[in-house]
N, C-alpha and C positions, 0 to 999 in steps of 0.2 A: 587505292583499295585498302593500305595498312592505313591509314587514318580514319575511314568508315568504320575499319570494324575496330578499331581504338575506342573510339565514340560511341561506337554502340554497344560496346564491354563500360564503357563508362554511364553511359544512360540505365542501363540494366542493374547500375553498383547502386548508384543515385537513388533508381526506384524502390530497391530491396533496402535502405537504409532509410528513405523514407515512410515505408510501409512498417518496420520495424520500430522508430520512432514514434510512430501514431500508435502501436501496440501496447506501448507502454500503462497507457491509461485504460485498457479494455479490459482490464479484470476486475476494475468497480465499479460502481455503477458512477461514481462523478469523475471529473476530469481527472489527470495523473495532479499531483499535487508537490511535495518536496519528499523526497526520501532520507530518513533521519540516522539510518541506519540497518542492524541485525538486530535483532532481540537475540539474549544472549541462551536461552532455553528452549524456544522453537526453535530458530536458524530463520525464523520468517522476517520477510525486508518489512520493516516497521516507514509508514509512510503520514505524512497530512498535508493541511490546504500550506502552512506558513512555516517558515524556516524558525521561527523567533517559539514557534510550540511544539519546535525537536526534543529539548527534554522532556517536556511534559511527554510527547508522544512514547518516548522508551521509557519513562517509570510507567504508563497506562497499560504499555505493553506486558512487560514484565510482571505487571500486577495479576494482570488477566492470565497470563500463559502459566504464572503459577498454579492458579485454580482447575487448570487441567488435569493434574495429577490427583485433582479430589474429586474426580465426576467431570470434568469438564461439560461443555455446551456451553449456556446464556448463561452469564454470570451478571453482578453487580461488584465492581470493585474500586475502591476509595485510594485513589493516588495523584497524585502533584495537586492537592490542595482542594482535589473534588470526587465525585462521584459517577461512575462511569457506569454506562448501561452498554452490554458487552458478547456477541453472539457472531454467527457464521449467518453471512449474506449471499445471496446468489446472484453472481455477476454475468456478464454478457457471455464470457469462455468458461472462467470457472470460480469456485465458491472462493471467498473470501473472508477475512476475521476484520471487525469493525467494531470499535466503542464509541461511543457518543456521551459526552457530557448532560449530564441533565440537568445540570444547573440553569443551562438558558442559553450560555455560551454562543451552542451551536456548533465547538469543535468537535472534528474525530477522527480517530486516529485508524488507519487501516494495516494489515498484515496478512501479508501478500507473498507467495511461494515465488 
């Protein structure tokens, strides 16, 4: 009897850790990708697809969450060597902040509560 219900306190830990896991990536619209860090002005977890475009990702960041304090919304803002096109997206649970290079690239960097 104590090893059933062992096992099924363990099954139940299992499921609630893998449900939490898959969570991860449902507040944007693409898969979860590498998390680079904080932005040091929002407090928002600065995210993208590749570990090697984490700096880029926190000066984009920083760029953009500047411009808040002058009107915020869409913005355009110029950092780590390009030009970022920069607004709140609506995800599957809830809104999110996202730039996108428009140079061609195709990176972008998200910012996420």
């Amino acid at each position: 009897m104590r090893t059933a219900v062992v096992g099924t306190i363990g099954i139940a830990v299992l499921a609630l850790t893998a449900s939490a896991a898959s969570a991860v990536g449902e507040n944007t619209s693409e898969a979860a990708g590498v998390i680079c860090g904080t932005d040091g002005t929002s407090g928002l977890t600065v995210g993208t697809a590749r570990t090697r475009d984490c700096a880029a990702a926190l000066q984009v960041a920083s760029a953009y969450t500047r411009t808040w304090n002058s009107g915020g919304g869409d913005a355009t803002v110029r950092a780590a060597g390009s030009v970022w096109s920069c607004g709140e997206r609506q995800g599957p649970l809830n809104p999110y902040q996202e730039c996108v290079e428009t140079g061609g690239a195709g990176r972008r960097v998200t910012l996420t509560s």
